[in-house]
PAROPA-611852 format. One record per residue: x, y, z of N, C-alpha, C in turn; residue number from 1; residue in one letter. Coordinates in steps of 0.001 Angstrom, whole numbers. Last residue first. Layout:
BEGIN
{pt {X,Y,Z},{X,Y,Z},{X,Y,Z},NUM,'A'}
...
END
This chain:
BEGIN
{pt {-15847,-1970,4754},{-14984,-3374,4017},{-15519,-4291,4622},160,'X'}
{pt {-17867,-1361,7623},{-17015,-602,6593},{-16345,-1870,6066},159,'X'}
{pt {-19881,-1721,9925},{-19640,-1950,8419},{-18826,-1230,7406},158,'X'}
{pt {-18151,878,12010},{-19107,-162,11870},{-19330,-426,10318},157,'X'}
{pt {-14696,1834,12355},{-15938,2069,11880},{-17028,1149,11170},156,'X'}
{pt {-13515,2572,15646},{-13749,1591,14949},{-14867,1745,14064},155,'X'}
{pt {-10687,5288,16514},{-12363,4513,16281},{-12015,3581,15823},154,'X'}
{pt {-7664,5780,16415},{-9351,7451,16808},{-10977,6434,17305},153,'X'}
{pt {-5012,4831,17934},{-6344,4757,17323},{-7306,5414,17935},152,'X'}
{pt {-2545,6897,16770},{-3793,6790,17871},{-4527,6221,17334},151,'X'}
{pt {724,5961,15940},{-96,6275,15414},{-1043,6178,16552},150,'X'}
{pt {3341,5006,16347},{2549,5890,17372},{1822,6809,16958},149,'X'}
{pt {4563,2585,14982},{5190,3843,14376},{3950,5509,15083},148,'X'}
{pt {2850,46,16555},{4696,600,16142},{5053,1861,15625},147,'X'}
{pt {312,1295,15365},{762,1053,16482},{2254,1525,16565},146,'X'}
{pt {618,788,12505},{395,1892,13044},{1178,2188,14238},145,'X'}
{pt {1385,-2452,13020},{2133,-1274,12088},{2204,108,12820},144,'X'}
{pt {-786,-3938,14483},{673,-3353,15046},{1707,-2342,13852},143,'X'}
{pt {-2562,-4041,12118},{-2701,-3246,13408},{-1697,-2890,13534},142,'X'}
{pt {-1478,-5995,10995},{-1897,-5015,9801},{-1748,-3976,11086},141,'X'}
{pt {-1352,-8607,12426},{-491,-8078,12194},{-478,-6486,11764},140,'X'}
{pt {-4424,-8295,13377},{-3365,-8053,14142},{-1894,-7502,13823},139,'X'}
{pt {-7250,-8324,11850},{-5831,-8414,11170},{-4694,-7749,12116},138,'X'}
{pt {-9816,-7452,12198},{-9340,-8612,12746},{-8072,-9107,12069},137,'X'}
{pt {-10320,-4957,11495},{-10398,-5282,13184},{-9402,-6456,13305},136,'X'}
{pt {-8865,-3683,9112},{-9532,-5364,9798},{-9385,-4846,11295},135,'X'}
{pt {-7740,-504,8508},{-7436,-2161,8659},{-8661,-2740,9349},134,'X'}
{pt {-6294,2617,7931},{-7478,1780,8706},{-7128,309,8177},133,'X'}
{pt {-4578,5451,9023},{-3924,3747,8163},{-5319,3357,8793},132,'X'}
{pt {-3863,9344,8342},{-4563,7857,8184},{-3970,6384,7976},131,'X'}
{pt {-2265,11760,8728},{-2460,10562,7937},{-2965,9812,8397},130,'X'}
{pt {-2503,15253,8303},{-3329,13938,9276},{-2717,13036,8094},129,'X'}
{pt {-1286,17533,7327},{-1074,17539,8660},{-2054,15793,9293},128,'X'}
{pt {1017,18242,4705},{129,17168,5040},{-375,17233,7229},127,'X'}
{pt {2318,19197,2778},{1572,20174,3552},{410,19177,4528},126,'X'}
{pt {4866,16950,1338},{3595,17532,1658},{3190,18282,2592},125,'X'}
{pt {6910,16377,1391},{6704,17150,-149},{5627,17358,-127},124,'X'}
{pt {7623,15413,4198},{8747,16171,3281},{7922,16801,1879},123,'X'}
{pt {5863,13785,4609},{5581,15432,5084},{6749,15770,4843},122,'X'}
{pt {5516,11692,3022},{4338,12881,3068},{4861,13924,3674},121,'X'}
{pt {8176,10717,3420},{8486,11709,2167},{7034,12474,1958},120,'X'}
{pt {7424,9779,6153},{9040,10446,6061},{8489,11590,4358},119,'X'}
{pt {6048,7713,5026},{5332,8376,6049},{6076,9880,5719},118,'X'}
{pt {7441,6216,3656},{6154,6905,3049},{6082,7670,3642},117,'X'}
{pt {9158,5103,5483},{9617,5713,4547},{8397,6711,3863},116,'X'}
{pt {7554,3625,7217},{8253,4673,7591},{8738,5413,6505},115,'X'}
{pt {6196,1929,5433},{5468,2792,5896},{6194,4096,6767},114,'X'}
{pt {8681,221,5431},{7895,925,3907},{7289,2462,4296},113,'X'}
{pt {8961,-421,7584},{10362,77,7147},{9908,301,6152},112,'X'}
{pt {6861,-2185,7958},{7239,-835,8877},{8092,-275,8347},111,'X'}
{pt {7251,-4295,6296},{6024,-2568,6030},{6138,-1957,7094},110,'X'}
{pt {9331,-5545,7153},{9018,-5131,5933},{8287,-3821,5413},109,'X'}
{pt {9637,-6744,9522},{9681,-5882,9392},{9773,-4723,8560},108,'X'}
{pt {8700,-10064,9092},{10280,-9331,9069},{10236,-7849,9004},107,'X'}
{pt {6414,-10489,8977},{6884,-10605,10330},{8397,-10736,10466},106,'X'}
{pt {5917,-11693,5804},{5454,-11052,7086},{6464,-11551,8054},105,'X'}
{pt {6675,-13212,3279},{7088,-11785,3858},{6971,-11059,4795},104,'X'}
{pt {4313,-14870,2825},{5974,-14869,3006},{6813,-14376,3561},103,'X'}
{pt {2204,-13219,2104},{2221,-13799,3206},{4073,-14211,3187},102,'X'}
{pt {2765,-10363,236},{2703,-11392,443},{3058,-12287,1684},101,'X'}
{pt {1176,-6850,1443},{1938,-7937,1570},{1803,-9278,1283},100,'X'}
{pt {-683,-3965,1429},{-511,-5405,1679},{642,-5677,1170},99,'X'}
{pt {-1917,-448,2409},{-878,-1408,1983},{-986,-3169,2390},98,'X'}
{pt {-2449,2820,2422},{-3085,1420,2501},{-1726,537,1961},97,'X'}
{pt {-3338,5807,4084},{-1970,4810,3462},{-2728,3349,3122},96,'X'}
{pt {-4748,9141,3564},{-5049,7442,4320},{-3979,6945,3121},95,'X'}
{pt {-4602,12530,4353},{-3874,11272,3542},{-4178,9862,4471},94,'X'}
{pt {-4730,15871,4376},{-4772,14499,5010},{-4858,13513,4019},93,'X'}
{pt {-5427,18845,4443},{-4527,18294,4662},{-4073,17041,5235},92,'X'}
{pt {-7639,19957,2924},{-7809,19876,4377},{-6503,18861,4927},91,'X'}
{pt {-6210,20209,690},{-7152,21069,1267},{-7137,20830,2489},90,'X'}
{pt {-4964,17936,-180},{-4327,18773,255},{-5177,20043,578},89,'X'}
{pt {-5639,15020,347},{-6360,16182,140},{-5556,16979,655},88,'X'}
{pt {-4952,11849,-1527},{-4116,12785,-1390},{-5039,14534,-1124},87,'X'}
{pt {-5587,8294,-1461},{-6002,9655,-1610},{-5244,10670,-728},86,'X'}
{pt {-4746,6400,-602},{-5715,6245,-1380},{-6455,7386,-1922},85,'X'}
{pt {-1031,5244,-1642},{-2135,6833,-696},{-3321,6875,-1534},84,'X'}
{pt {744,2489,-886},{177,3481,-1148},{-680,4562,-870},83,'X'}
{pt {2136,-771,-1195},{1543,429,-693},{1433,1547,-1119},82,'X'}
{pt {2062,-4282,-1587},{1903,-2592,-2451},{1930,-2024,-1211},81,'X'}
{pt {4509,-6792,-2482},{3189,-6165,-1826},{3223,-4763,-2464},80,'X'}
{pt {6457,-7859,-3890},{6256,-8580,-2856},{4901,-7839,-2188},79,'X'}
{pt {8629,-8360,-6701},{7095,-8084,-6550},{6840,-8531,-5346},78,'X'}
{pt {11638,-8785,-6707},{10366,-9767,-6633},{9349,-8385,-5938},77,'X'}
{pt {13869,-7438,-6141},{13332,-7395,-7654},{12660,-8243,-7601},76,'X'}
{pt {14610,-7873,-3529},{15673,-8738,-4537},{14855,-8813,-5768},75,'X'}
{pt {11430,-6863,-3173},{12369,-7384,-2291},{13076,-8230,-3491},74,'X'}
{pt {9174,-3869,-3603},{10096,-4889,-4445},{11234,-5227,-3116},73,'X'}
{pt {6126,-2483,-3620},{7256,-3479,-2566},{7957,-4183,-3385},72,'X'}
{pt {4729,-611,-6228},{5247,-1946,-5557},{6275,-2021,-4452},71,'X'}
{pt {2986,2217,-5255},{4144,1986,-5373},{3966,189,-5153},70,'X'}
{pt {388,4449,-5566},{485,2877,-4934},{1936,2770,-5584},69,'X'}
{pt {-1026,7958,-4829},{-737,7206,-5588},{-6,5260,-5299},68,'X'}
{pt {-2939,11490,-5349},{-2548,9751,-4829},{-1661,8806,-5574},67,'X'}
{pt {-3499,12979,-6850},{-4412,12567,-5788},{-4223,11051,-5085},66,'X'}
{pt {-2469,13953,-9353},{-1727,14132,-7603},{-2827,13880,-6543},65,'X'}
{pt {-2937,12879,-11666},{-3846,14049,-10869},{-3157,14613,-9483},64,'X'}
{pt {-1096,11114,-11720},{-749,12265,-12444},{-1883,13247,-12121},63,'X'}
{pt {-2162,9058,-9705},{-594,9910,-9473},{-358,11242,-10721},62,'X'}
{pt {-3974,8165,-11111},{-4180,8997,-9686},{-2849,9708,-9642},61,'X'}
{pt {-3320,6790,-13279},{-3903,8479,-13227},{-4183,9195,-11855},60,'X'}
{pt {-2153,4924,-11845},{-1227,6354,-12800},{-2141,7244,-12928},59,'X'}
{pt {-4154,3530,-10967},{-3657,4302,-9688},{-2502,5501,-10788},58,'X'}
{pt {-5711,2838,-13386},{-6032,3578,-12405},{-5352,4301,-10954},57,'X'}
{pt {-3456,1193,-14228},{-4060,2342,-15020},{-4598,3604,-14062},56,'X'}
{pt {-3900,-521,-11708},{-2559,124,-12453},{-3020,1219,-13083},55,'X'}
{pt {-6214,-1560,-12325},{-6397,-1398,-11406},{-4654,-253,-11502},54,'X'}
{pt {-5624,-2924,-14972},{-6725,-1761,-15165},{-6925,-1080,-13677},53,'X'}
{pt {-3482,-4979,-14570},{-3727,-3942,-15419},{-4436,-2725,-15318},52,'X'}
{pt {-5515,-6418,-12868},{-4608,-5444,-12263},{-4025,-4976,-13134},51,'X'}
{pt {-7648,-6973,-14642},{-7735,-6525,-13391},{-6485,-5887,-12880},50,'X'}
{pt {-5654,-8438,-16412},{-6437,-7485,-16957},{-6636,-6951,-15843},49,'X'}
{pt {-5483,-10919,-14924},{-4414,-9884,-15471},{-4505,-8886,-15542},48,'X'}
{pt {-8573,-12213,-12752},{-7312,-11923,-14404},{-5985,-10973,-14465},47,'X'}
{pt {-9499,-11482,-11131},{-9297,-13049,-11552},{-8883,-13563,-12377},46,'X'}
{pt {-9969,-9598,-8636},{-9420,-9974,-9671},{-9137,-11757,-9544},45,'X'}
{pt {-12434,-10030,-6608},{-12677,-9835,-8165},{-11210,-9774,-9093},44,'X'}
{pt {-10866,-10928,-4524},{-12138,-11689,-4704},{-12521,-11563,-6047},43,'X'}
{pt {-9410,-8727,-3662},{-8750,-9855,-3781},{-9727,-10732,-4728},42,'X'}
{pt {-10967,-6227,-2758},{-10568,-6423,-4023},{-9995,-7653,-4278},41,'X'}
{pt {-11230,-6440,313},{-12222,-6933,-704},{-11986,-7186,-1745},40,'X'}
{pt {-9269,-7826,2928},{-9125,-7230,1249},{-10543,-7877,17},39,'X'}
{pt {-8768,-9975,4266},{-8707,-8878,4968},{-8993,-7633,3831},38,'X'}
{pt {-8812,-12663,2988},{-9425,-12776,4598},{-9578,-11078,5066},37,'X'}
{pt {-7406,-12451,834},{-9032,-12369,1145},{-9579,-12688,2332},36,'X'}
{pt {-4588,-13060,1408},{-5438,-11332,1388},{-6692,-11579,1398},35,'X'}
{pt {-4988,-15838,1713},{-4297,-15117,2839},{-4905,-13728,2838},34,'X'}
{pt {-6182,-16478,-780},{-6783,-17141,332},{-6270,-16274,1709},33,'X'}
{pt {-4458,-15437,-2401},{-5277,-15175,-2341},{-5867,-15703,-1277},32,'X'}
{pt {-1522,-15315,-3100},{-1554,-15072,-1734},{-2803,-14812,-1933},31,'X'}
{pt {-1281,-15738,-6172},{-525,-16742,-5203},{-578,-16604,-3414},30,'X'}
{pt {-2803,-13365,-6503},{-3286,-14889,-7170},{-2657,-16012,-6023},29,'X'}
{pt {-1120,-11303,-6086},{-2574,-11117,-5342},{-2918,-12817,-5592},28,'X'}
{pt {1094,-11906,-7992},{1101,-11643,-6038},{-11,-12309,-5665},27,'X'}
{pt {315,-11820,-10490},{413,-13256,-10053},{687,-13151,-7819},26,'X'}
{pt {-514,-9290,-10488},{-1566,-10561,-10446},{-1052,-11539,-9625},25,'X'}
{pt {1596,-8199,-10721},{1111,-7861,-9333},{-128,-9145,-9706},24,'X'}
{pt {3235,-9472,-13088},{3738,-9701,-11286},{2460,-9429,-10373},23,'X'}
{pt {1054,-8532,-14858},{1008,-9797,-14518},{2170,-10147,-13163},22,'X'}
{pt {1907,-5601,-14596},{522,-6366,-14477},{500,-7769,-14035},21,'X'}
{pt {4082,-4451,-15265},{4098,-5147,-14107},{2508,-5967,-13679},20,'X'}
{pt {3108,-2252,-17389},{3941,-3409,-17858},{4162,-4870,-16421},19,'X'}
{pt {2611,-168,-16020},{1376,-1455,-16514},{2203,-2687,-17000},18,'X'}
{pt {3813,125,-12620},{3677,284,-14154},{3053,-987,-14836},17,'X'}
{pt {4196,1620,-9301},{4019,513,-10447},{3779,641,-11737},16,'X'}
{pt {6819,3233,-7859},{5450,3046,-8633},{4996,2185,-9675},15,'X'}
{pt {8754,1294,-5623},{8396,1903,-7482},{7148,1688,-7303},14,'X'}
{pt {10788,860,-3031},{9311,1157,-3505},{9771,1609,-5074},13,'X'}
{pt {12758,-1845,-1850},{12250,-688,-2923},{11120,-203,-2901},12,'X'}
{pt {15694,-3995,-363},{13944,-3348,-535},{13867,-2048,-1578},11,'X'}
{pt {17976,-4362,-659},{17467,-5591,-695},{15970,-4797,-1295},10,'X'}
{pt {19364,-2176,952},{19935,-2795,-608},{19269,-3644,-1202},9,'X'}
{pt {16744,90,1362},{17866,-490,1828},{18529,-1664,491},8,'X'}
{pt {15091,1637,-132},{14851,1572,1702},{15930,1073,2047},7,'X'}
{pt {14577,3208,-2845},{15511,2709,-2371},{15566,2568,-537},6,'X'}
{pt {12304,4813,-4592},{12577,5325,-3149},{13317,3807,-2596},5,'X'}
{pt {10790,6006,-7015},{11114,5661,-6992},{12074,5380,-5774},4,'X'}
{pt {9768,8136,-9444},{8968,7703,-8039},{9655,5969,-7838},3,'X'}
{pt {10740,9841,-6832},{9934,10298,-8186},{10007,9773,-9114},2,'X'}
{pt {11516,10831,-3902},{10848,9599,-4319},{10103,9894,-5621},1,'X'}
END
């Protein structure tokens, strides 16, 4: 995946690129009311620029190797992200984060992402914990983990 990871004829992960700024806006823009129920960042972008600069910021994560966010591409539409909000290869662990346009749910989309992610951390990583946290109150977001027999460890009080 370098960086670039083919799931099936229809789906994709790519790391995103600045040039994709205005797709991932216009995502977050056209599914705002849906991600801001579960996603703090939804609320402050309110421009282009924002995910421009939110881009910027995940390439330098990926060239530090501390991580990095790939687009969900379905038929070359911009459809959600996922990604590693961080990469410690010291103590060997990794949290995944990922959304979706509402459209797109409840076809089995980010299980078949998150399996793939999952598949190439411990192919090119020394990785022994991964992480997925979520909304208490985002059911769908839940059953991911779940489905792919993840434990839930806790619930952590005021967090997002």
């Amino acid at each position: 995946m370098a960086f670039g990871y083919q799931l099936n004829d229809n789906l994709k992960l790519k790391i995103l690129e600045e040039r994709e700024a205005e797709r991932l806006f216009n995502l977050v823009d056209n599914n705002r009311q849906y991600l801001s129920q579960f996603l703090p960042f939804v609320e402050q972008t309110t421009q282009v620029e924002h995910s421009k600069k939110f881009i910027q910021s995940a390439l330098q994560q990926f060239i530090k190797g501390d991580g990095f966010h790939c687009g969900i591409w379905y038929k070359n539409e911009l459809i959600g992200v996922i990604g590693l909000h961080y990469l410690d290869l010291v103590n060997k662990r990794t949290s995944i984060g990922y959304y979706l346009a509402e459209q797109f749910q409840k076809k089995g989309i980010m299980t078949k992402c998150n399996k793939a992610l999952i598949k190439y951390i411990y192919e090119e990583f020394d990785i022994n914990r991964i992480e997925i946290c979520m909304s208490t109150q985002n059911p769908k977001s839940r059953a991911i983990p779940e489905r792919l027999g993840f434990t839930q460890e806790g619930i952590l009080r005021s967090d997002e």
